[in-house]
N, C-alpha and C positions, 0 to 999 in steps of 0.2 A: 531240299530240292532247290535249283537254281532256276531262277526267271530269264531269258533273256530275251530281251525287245531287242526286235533292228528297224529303226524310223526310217521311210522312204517317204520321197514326195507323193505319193499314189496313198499306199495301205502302212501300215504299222501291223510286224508280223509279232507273236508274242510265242515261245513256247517254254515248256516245263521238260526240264531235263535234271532226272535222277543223278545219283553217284555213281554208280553204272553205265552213267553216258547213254542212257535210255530216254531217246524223247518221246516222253507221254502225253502233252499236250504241244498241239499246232493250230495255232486260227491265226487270222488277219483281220481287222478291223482299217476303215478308212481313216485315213490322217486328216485332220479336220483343225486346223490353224486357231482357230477358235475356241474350243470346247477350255473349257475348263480343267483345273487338275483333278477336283472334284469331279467331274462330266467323266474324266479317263479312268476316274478311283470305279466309279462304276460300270465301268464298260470292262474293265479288270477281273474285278470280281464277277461278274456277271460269266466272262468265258468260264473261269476257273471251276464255278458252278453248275457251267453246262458241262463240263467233263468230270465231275465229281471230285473235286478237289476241295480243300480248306486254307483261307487266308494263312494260319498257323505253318503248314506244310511249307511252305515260301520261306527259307533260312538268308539264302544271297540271292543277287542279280545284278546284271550287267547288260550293256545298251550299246550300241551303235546308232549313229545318226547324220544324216545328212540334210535335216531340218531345223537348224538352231532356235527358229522360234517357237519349236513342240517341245524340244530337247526336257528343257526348265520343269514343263507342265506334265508333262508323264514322269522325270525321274520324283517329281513334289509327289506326285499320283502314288508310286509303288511306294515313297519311304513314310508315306501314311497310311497303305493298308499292310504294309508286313513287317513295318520297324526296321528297316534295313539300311543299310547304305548303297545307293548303288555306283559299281563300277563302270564309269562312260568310257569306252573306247576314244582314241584319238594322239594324237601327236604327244610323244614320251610315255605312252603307255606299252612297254617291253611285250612284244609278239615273237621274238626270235625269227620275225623276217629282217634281210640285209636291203635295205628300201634305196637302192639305186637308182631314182629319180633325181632331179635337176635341184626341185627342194623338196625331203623329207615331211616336212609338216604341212604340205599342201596335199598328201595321200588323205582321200577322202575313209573316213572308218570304215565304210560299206567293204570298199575294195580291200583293206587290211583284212577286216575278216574273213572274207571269200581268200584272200589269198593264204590266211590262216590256216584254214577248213581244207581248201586243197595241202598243205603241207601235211597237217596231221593225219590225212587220210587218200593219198594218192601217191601215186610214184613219181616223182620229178625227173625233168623239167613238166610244166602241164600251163596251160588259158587256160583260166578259168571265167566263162561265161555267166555273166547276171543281166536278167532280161527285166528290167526292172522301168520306170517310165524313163529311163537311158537304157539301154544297150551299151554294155560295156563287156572286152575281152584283153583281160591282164594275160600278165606274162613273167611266171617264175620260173627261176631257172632250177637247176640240178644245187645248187647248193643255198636255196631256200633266199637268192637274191629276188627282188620284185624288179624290175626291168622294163615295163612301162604298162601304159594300157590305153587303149584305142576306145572313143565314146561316142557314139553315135543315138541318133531319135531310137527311144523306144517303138514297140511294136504298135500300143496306140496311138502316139505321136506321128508316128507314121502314115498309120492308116485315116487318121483325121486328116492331114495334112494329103495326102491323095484325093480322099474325098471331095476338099477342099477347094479343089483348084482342079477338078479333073472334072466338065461338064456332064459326062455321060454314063462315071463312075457313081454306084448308088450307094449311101449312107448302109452297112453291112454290120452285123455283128460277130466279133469276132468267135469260130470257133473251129476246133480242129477240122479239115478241110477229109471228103472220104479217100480222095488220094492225092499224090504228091502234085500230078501234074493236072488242073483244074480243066473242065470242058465246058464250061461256062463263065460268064463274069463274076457271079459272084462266089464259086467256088475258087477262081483262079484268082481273086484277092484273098482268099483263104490259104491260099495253098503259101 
């Protein structure tokens, strides 16, 4: 079974996916600069337990990251509980996208992936949206070129930064909104 972690500045997602391109396990834990590889060796084990799985089960894995200082301490993490190597995404790692940007090795992993994920499983051309503590929306074309991508504040970035600086706007938590177009304050920051 293949492990594959994607590191964001927010959460660290982790899921299990079979030979069958079945994924069986999905959780997210917070990114936390700090912890130890140890501290993530257990937070590891700990998901894979809640969903009834065994360290042994875990044959490969592979990572994306857009936190270099986590990177180190979760790959140390998984190749001590499952004896592995893992595979880190990033610049000279063959994805069979054509990375038409200004410089190739400045494509953040995150975005390679996502634009991966859309090739293998969408019809081209396609954005591909990831609402992640940025807001980002790529753009592949029809013959699997990557062509740029627009980034903007995340959705909590946002919503703090409103907060922020808006007197009369109240501290909200975010949650889907009951419809689109809000009839009050705090649903129409929802919305």
């Amino acid at each position: 079974m293949l492990l594959a972690v994607d590191i964001g500045n927010t959460n660290i997602v982790f899921g299990c996916v079979t030979e069958n391109d079945e994924i069986v396990v999905f959780e997210r834990i917070s990114t936390n600069h700090n912890a130890t590889a140890a501290e993530y060796a257990v937070l590891i084990r700990t998901l894979l337990e809640m969903n009834n799985f065994r360290c042994e089960e875990i044959t490969d894995a592979v990572m994306s990251s857009v936190v270099p200082s986590v990177t180190n301490t979760v790959k140390e993490a998984i190749k001590k509980l499952f004896k592995v190597d893992v595979m880190v995404a990033g610049p000279g790692v063959k994805t069979g996208l054509n990375i038409l940007i200004d410089n190739p090795a400045q494509l953040g992993a995150d975005l390679a992936a996502g634009a991966v994920g859309a090739v293998n499983e969408y019809p081209l051309p396609a954005f591909i949206v990831d609402l992640g503590t940025a807001t980002k929306i790529c753009a592949v074309d029809k013959n699997k070129g990557f062509r740029g991508c627009m980034i903007a504040p995340g959705v909590q970035i946002s919503l703090k930064a409103l907060t922020d600086t808006s007197s009369l706007l109240p501290t909200i938590s975010l949650e889907p909104p009951k419809k689109a177009c809000g009839t009050n304050t705090v649903e129409s920051m929802q919305s």
